[in-house]
C-alpha positions in Angstrom: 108.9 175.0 73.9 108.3 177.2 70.9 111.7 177.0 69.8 110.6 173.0 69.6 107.4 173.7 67.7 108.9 176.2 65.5 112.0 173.5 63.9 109.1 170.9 64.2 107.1 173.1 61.4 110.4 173.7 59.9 110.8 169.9 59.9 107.4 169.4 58.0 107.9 171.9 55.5 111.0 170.5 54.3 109.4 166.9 54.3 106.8 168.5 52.3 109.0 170.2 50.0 110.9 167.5 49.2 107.5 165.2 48.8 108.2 162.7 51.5 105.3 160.8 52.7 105.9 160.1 56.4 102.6 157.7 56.0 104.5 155.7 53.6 108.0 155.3 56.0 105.5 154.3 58.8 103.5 151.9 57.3 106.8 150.4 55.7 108.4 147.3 57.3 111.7 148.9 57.8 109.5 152.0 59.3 107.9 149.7 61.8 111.1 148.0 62.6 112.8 150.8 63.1 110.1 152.4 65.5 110.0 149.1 67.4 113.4 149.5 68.4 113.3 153.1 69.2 110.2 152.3 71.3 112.7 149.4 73.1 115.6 152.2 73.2 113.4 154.4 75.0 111.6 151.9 77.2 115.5 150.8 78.5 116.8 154.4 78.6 113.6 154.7 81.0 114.1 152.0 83.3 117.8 152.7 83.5 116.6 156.5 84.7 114.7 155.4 87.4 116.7 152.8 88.4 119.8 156.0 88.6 116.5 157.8 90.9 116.1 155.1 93.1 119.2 154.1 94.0 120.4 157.9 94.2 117.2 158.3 96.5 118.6 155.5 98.4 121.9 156.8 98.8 120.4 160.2 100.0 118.6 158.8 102.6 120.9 156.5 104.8 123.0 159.4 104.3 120.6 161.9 106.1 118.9 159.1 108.5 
């Protein structure tokens, strides 16, 4: 956790340093397209996951009962 925060500051100070607005990236098209798809990555990578969980919980137990 702290070594996260810690290259998360380090992140920001070298976006600062090299005077990269993040506000301007975000608000951009690209930026928002680009964020949509990440949000869609994640949202599959998520139901994926639990689908792994389920059927793994399924598996566990008809093998026990």
């Amino acid at each position: 956790m702290v070594k996260t925060v810690f290259w998360g500051f380090v992140l920001f100070l070298a976006i600062s340093f090299f005077g990269i607005s993040l506000k301007a990236i975000i608000e951009s098209p690209a930026g928002q397209e680009n964020l949509a798809y990440l949000a869609q990555l994640a949202t599959a990578f998520w139901h994926w996951l639990l689908l792994c969980l389920m059927l793994f919980r399924y598996q566990i137990t008809n093998l026990i009962g």
